[in-house]
DRENTILUM-921876 format. One record per atom (N, C-alpha, C, CB): residue number from 0; residue in one letter; atom name; x, y, z. Coordinates in steps of 0.02 Angstrom, whole numbers. Glycine has a CB too. Layout:
residues N
pos NUM	code A	site CA	xx X	yy Y	zz Z $
...
This chain:
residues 115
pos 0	code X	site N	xx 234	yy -552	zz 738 $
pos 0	code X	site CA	xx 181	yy -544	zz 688 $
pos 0	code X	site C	xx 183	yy -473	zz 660 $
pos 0	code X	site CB	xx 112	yy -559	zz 720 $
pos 1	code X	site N	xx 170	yy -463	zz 596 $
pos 1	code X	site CA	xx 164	yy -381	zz 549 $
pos 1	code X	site C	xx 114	yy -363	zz 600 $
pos 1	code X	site CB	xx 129	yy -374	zz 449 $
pos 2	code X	site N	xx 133	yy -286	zz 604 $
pos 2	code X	site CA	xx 79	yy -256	zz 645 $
pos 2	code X	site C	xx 41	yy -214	zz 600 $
pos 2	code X	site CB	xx 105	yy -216	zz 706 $
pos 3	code X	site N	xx 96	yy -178	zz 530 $
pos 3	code X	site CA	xx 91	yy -152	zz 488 $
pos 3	code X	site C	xx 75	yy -166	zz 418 $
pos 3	code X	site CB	xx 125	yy -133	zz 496 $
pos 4	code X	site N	xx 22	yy -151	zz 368 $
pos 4	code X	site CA	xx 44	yy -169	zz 307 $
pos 4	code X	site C	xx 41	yy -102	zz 270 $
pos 4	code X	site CB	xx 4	yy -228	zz 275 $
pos 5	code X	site N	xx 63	yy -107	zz 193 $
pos 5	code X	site CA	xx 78	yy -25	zz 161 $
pos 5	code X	site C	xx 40	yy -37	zz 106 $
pos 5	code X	site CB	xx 164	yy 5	zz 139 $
pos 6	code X	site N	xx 20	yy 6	zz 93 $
pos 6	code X	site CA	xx -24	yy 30	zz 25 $
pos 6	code X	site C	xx 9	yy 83	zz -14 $
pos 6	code X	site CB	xx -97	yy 62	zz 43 $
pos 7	code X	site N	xx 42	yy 71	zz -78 $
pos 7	code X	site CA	xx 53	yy 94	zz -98 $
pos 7	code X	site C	xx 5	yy 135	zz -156 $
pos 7	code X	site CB	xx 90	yy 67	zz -97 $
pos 8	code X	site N	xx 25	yy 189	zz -171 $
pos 8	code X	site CA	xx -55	yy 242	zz -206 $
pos 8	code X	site C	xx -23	yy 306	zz -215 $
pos 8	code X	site CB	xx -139	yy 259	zz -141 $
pos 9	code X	site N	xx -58	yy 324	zz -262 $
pos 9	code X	site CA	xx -47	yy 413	zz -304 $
pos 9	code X	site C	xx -64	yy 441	zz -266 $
pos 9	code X	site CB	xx -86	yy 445	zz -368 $
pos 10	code X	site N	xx -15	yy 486	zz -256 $
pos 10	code X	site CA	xx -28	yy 559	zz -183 $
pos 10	code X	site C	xx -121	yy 566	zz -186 $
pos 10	code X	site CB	xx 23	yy 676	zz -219 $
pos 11	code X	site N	xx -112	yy 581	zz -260 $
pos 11	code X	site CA	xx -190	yy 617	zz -247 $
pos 11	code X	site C	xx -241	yy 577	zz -229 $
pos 11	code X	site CB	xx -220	yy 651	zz -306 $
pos 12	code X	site N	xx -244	yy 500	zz -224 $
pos 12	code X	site CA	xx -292	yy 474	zz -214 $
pos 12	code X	site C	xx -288	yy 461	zz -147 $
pos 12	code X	site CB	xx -303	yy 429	zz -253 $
pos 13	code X	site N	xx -237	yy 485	zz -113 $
pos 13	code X	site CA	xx -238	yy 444	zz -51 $
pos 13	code X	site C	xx -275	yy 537	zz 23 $
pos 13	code X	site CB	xx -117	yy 395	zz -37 $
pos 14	code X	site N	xx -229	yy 575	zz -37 $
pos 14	code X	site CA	xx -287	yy 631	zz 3 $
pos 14	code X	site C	xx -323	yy 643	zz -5 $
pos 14	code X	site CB	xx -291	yy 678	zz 15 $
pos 15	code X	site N	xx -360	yy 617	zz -64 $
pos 15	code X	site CA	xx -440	yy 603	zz -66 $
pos 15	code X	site C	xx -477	yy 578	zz -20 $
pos 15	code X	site CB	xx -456	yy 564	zz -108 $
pos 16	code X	site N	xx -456	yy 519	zz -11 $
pos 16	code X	site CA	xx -461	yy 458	zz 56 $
pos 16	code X	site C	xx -449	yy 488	zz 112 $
pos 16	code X	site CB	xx -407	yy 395	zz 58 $
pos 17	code X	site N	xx -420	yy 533	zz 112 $
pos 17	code X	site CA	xx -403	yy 567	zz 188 $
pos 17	code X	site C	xx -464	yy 616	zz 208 $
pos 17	code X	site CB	xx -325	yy 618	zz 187 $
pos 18	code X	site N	xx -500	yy 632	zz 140 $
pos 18	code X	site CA	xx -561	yy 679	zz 149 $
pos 18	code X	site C	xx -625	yy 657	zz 169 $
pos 18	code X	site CB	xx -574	yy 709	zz 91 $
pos 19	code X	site N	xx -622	yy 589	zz 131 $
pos 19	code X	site CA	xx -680	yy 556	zz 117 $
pos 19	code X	site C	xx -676	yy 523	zz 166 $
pos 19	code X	site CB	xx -692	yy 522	zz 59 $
pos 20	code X	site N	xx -629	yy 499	zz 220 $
pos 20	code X	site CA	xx -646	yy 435	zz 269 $
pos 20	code X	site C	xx -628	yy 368	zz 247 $
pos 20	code X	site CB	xx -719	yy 429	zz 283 $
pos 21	code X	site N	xx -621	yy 347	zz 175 $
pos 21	code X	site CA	xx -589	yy 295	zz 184 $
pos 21	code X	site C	xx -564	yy 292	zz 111 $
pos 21	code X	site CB	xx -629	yy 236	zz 215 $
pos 22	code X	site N	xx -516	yy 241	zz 115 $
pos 22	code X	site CA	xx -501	yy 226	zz 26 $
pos 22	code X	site C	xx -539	yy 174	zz -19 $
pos 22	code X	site CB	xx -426	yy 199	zz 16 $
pos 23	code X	site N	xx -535	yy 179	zz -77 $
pos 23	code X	site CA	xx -607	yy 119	zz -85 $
pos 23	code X	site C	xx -523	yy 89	zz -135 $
pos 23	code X	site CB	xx -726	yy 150	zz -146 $
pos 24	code X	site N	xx -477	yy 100	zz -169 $
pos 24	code X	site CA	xx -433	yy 80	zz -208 $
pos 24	code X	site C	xx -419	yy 114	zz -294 $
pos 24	code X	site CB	xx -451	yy 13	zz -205 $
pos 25	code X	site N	xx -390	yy 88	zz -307 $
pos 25	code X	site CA	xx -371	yy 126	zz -386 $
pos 25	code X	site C	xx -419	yy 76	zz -449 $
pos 25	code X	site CB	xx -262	yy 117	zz -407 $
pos 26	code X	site N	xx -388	yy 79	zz -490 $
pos 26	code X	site CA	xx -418	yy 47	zz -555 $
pos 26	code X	site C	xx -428	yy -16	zz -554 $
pos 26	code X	site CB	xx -381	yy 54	zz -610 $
pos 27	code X	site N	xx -345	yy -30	zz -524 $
pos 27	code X	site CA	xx -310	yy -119	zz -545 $
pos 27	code X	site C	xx -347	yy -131	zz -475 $
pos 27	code X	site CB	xx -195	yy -144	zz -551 $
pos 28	code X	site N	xx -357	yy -124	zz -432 $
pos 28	code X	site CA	xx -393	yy -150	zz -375 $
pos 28	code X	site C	xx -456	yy -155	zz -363 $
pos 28	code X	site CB	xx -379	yy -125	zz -332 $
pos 29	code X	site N	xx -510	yy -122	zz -392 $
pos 29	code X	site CA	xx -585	yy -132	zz -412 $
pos 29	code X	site C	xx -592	yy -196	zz -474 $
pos 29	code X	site CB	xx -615	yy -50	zz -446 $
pos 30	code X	site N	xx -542	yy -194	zz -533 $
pos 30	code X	site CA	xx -521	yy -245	zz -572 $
pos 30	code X	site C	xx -515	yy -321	zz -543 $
pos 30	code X	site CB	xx -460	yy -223	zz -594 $
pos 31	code X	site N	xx -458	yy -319	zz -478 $
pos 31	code X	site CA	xx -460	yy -375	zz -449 $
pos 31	code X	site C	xx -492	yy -378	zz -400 $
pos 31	code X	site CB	xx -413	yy -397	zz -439 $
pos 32	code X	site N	xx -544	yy -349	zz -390 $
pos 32	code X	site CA	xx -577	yy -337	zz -303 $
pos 32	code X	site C	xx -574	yy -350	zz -257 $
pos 32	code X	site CB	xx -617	yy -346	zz -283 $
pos 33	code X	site N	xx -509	yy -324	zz -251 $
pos 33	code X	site CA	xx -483	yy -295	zz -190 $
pos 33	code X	site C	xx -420	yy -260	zz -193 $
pos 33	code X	site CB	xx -476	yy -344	zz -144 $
pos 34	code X	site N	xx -396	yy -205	zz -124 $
pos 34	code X	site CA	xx -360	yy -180	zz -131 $
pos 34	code X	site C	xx -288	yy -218	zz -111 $
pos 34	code X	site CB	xx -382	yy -132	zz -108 $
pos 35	code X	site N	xx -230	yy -203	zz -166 $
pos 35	code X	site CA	xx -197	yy -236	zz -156 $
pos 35	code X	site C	xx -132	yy -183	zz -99 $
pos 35	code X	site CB	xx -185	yy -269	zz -227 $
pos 36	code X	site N	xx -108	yy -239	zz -76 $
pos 36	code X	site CA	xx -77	yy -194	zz 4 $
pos 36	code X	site C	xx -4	yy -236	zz -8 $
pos 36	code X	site CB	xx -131	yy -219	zz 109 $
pos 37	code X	site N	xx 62	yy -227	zz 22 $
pos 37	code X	site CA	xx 125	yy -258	zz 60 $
pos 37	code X	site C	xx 139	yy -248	zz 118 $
pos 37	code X	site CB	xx 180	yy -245	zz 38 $
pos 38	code X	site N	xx 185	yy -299	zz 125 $
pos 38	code X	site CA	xx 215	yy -300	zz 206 $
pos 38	code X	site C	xx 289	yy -264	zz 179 $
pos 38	code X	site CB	xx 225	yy -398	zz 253 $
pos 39	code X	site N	xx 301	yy -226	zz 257 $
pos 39	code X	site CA	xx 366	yy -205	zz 238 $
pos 39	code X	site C	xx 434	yy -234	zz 192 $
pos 39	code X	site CB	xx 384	yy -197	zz 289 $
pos 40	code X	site N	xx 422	yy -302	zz 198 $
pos 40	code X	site CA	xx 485	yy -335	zz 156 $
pos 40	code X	site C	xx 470	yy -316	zz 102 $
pos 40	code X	site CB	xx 500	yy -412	zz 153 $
pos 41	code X	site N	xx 407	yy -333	zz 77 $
pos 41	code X	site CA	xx 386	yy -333	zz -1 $
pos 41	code X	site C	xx 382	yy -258	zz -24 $
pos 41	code X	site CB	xx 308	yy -372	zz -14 $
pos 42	code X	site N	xx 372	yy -211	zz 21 $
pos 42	code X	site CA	xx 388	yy -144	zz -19 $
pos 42	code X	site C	xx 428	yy -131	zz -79 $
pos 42	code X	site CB	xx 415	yy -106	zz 18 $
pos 43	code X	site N	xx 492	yy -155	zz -82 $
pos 43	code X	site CA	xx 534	yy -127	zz -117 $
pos 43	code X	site C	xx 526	yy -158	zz -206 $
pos 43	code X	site CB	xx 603	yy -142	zz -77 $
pos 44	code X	site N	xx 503	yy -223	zz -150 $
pos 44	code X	site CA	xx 513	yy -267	zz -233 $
pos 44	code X	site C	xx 407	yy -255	zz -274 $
pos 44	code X	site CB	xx 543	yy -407	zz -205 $
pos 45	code X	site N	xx 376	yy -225	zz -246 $
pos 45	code X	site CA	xx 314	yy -200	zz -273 $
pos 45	code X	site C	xx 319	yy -139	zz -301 $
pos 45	code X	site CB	xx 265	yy -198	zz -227 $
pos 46	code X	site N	xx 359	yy -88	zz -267 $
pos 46	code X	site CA	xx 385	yy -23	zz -315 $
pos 46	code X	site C	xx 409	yy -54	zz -382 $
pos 46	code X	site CB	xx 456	yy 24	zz -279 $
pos 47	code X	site N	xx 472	yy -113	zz -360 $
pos 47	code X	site CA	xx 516	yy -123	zz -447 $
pos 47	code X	site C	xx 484	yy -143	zz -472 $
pos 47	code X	site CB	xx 576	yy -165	zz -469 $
pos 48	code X	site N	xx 424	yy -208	zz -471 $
pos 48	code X	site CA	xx 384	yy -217	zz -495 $
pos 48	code X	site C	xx 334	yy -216	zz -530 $
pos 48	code X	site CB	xx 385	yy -220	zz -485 $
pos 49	code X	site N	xx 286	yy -144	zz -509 $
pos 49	code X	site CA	xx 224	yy -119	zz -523 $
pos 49	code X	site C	xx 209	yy -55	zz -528 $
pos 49	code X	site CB	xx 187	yy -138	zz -486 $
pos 50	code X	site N	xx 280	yy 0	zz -519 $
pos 50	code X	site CA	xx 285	yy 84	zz -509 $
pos 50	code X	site C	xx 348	yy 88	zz -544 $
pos 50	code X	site CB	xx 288	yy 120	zz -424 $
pos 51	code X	site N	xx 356	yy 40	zz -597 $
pos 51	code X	site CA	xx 436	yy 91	zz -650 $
pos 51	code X	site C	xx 417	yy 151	zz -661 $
pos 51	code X	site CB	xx 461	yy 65	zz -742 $
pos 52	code X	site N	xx 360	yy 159	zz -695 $
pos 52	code X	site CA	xx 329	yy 214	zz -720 $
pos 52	code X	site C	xx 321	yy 288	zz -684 $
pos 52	code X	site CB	xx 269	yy 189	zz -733 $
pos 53	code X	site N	xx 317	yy 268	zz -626 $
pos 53	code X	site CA	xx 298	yy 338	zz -580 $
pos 53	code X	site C	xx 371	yy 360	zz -554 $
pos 53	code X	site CB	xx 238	yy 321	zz -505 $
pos 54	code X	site N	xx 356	yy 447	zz -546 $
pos 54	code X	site CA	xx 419	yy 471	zz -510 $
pos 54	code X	site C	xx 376	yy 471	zz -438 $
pos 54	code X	site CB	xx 458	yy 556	zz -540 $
pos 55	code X	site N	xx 341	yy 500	zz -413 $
pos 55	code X	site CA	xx 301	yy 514	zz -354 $
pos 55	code X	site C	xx 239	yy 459	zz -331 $
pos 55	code X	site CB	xx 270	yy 583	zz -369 $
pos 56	code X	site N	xx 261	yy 454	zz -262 $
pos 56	code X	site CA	xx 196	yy 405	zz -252 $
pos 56	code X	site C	xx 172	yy 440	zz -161 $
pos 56	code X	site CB	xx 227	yy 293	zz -255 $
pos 57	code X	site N	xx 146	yy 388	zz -154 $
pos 57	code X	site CA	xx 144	yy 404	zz -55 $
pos 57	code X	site C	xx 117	yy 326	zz -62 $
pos 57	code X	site CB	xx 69	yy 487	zz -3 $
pos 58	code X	site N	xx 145	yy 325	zz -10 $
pos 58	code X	site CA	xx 143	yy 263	zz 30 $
pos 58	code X	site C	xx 95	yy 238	zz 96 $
pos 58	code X	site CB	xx 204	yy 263	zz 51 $
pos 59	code X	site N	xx 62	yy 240	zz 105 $
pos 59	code X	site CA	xx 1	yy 232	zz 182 $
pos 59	code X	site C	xx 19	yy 183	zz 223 $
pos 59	code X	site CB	xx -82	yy 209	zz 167 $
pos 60	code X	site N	xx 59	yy 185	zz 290 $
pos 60	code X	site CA	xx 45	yy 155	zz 316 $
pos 60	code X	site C	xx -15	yy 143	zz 372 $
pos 60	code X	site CB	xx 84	yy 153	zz 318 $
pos 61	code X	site N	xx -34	yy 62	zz 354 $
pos 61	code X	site CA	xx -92	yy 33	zz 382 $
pos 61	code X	site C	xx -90	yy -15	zz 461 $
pos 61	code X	site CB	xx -116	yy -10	zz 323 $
pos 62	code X	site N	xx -128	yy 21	zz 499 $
pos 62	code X	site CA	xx -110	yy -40	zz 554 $
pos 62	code X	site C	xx -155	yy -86	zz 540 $
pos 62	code X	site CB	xx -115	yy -24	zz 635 $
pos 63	code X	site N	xx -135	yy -148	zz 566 $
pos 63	code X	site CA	xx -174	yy -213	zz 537 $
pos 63	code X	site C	xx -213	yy -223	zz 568 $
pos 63	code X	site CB	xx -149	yy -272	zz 528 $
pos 64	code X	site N	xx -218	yy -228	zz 638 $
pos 64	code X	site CA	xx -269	yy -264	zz 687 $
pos 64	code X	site C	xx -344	yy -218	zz 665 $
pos 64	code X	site CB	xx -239	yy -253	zz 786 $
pos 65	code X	site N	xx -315	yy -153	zz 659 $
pos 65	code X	site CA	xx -377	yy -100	zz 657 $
pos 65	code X	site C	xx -427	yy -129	zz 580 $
pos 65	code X	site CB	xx -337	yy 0	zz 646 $
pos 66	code X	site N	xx -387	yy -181	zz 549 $
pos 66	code X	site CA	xx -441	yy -194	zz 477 $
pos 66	code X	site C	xx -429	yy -290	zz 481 $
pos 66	code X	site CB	xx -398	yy -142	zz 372 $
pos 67	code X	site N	xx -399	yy -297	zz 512 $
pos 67	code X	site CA	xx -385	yy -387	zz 527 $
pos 67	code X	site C	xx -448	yy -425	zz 487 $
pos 67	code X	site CB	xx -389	yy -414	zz 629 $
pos 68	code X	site N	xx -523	yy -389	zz 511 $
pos 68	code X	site CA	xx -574	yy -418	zz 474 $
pos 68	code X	site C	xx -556	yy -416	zz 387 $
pos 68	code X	site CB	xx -644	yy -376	zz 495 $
pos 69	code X	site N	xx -536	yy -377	zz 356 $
pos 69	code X	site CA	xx -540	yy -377	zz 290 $
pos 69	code X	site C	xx -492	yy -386	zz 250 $
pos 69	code X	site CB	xx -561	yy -333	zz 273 $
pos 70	code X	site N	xx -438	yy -404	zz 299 $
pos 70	code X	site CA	xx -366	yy -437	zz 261 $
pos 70	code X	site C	xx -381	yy -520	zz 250 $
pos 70	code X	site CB	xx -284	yy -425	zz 320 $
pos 71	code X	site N	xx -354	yy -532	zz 174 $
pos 71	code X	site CA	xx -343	yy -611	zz 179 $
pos 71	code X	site C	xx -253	yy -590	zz 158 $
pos 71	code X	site CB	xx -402	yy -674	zz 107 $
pos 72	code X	site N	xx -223	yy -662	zz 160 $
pos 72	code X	site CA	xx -151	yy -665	zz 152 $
pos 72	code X	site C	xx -158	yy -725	zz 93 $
pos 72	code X	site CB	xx -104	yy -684	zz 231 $
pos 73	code X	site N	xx -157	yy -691	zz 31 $
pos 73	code X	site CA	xx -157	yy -730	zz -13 $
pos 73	code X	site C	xx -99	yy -724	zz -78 $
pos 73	code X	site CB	xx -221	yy -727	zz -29 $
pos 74	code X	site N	xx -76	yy -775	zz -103 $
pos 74	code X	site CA	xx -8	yy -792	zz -131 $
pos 74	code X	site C	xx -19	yy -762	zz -180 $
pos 74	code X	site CB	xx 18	yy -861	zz -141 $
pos 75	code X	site N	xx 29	yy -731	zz -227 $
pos 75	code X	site CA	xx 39	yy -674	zz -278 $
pos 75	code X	site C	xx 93	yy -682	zz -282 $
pos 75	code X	site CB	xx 23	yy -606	zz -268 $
pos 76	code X	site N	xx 131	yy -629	zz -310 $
pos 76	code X	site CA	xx 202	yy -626	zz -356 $
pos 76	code X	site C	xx 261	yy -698	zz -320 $
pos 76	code X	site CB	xx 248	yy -525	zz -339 $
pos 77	code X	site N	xx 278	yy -716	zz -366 $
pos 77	code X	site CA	xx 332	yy -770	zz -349 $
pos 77	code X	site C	xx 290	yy -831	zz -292 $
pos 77	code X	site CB	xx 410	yy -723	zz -306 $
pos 78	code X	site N	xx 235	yy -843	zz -305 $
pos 78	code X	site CA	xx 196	yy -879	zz -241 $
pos 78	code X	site C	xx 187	yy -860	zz -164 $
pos 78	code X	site CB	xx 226	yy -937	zz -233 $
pos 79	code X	site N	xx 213	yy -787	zz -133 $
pos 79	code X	site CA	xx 243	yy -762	zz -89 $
pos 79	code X	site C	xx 161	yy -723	zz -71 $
pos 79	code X	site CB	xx 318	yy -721	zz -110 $
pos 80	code X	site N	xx 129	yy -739	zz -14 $
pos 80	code X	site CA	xx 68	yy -707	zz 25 $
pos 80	code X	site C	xx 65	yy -628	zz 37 $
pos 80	code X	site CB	xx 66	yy -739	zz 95 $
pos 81	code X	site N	xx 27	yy -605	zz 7 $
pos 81	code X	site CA	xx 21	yy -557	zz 19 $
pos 81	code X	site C	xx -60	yy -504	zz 60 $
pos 81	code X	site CB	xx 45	yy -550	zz -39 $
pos 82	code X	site N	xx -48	yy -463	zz 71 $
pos 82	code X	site CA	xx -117	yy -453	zz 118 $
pos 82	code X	site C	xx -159	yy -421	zz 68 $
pos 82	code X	site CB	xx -110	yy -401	zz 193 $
pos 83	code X	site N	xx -213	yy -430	zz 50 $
pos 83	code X	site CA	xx -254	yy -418	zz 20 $
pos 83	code X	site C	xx -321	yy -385	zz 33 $
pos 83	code X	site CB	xx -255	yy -460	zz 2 $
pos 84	code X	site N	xx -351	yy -329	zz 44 $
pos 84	code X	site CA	xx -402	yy -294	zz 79 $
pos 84	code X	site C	xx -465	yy -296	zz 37 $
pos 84	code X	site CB	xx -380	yy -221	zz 95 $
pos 85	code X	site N	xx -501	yy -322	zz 93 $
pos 85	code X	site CA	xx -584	yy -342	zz 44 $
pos 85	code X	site C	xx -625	yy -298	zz 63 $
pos 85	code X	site CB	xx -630	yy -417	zz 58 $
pos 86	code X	site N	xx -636	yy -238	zz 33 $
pos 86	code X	site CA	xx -673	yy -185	zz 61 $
pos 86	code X	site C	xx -655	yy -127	zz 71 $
pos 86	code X	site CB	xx -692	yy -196	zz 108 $
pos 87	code X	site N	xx -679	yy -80	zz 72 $
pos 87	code X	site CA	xx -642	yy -11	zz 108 $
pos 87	code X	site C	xx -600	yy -10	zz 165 $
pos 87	code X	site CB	xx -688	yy 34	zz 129 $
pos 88	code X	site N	xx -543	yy 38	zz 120 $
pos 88	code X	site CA	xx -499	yy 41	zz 188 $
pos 88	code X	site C	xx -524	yy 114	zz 225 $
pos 88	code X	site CB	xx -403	yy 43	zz 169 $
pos 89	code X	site N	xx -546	yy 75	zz 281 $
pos 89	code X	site CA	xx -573	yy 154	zz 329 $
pos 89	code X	site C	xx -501	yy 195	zz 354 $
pos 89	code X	site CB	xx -629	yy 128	zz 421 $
pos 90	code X	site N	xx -515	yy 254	zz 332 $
pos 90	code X	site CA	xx -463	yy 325	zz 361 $
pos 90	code X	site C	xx -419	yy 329	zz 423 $
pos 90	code X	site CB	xx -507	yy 386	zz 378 $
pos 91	code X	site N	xx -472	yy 282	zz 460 $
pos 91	code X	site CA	xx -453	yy 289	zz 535 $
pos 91	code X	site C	xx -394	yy 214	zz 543 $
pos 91	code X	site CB	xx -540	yy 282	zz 593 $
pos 92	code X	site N	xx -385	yy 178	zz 496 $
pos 92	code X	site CA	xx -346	yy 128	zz 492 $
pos 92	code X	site C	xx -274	yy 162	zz 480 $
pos 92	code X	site CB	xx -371	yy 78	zz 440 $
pos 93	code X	site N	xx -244	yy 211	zz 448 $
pos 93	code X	site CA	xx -207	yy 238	zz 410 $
pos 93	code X	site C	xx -160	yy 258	zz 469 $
pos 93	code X	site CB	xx -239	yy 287	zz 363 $
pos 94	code X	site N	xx -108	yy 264	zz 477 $
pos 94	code X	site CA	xx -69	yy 270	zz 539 $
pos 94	code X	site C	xx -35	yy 347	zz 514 $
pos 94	code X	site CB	xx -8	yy 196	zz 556 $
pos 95	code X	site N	xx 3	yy 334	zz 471 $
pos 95	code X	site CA	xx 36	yy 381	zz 422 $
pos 95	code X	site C	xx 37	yy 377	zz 360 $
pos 95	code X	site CB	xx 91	yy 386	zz 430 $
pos 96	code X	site N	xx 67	yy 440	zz 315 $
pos 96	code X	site CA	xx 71	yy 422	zz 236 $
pos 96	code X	site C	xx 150	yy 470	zz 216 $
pos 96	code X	site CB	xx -17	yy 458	zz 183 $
pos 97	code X	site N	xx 191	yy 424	zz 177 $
pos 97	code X	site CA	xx 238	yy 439	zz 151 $
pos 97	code X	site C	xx 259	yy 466	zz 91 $
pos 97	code X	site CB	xx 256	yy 405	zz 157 $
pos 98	code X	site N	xx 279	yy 527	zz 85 $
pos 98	code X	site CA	xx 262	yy 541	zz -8 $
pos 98	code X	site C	xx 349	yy 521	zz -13 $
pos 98	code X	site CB	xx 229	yy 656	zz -48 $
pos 99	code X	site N	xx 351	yy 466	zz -71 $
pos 99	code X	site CA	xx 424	yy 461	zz -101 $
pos 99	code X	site C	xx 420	yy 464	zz -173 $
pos 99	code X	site CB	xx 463	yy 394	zz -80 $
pos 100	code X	site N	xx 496	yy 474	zz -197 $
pos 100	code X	site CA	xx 492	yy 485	zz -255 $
pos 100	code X	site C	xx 555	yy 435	zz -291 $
pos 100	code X	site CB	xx 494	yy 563	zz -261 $
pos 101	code X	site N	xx 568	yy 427	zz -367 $
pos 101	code X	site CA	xx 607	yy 396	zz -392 $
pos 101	code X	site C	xx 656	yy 438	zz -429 $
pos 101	code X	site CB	xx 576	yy 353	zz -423 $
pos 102	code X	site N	xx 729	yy 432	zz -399 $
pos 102	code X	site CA	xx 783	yy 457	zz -465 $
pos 102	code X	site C	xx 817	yy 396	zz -502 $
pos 102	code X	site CB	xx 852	yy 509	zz -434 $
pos 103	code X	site N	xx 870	yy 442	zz -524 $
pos 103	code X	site CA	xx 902	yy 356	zz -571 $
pos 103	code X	site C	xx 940	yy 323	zz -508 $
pos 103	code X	site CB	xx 981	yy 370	zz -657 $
pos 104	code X	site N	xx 951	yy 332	zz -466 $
pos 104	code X	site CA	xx 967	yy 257	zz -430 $
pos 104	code X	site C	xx 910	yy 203	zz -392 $
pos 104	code X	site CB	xx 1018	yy 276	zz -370 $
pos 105	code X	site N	xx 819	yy 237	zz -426 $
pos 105	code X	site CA	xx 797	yy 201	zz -380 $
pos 105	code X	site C	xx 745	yy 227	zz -331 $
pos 105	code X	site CB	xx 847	yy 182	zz -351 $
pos 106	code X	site N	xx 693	yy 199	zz -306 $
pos 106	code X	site CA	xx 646	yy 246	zz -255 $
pos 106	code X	site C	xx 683	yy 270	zz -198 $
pos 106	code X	site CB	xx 583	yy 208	zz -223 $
pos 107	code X	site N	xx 687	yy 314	zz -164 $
pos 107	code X	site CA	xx 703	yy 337	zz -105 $
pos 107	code X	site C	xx 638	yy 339	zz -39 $
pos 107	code X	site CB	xx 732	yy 405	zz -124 $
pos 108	code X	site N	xx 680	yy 270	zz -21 $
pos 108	code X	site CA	xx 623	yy 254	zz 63 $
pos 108	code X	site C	xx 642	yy 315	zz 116 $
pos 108	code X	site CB	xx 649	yy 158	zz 119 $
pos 109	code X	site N	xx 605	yy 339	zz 156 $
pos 109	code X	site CA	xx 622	yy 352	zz 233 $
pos 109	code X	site C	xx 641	yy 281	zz 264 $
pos 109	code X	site CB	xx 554	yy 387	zz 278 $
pos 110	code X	site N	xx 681	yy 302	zz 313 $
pos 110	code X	site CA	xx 730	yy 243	zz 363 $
pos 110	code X	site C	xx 655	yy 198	zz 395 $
pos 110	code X	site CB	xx 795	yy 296	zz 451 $
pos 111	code X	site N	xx 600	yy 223	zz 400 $
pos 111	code X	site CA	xx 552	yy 203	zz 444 $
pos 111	code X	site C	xx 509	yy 151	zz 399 $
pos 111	code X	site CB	xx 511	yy 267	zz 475 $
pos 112	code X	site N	xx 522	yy 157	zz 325 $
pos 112	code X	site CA	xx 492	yy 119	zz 235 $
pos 112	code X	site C	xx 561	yy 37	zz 234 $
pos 112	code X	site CB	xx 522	yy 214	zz 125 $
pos 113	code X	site N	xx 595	yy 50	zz 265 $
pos 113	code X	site CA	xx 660	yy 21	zz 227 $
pos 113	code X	site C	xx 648	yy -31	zz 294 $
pos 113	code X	site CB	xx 751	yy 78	zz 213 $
pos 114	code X	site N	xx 669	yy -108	zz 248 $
pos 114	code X	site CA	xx 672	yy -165	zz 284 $
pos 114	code X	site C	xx 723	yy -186	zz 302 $
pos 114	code X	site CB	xx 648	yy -207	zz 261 $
C-alpha cells in the first residue's frame, strides 16, 4: 500500500504552510475543492502535464496514514485514481519538501522523487 502521497506547489506557498501549520492549497484547488495530491508513479506525468510552465517548484512529501481521514482516491487524468485531500493539509503531515527545477531535458527528480 502508498505510504506516501506528493503535493506538488510553488516554493513559496509551501513555506508559507510551513509557518502557518498547515496548507489550505493554491487557486486550481479551492476551484475544485480540494487539494489535488499524486502518488509517486504519477509524479512525473503531473509535472508534464500541469507544470510546462514553471522552472522551480517543491514538491511535499505527505505521509498518508497521518491524513487517511481526508484523502478520497478519485479517478482523474486518463481515468487513473488519484488522492485527493478534503481539507487542510496539517504541517505535521508533511514528511519532507523537495525544491526541483526544469531544464531542456525535463524536470530533475532526486533519486528518492523518481519511480
Amino acid at each position: 500500500m502508498t505510504q506516501h502521497i506528493y503535493r506538488i506547489a510553488a516554493p513559496e506557498a509551501l513555506a508559507a504552510a510551513s509557518l502557518a501549520g498547515a496548507y489550505t492549497g493554491e487557486a486550481h484547488d479551492k476551484a475544485d475543492g480540494f487539494i489535488h495530491a499524486s502518488t509517486l508513479a504519477q509524479l512525473e506525468g503531473t509535472l508534464t502535464a500541469h507544470y510546462g510552465d514553471a522552472e522551480r517548484l517543491a514538491v511535499a512529501v505527505i505521509k498518508l496514514d497521518a491524513i487517511a481521514d481526508l484523502v478520497r482516491w478519485e479517478a482523474s487524468r486518463g481515468g487513473e485514481d488519484f488522492p485527493h485531500i478534503y481539507g487542510d493539509l496539517p504541517w505535521s503531515a508533511v514528511e519532507a519538501v523537495h525544491l526541483i527545477k526544469r531544464d531542456e531535458e525535463g524536470w530533475r527528480l532526486p533519486a528518492e522523487l523518481s519511480a
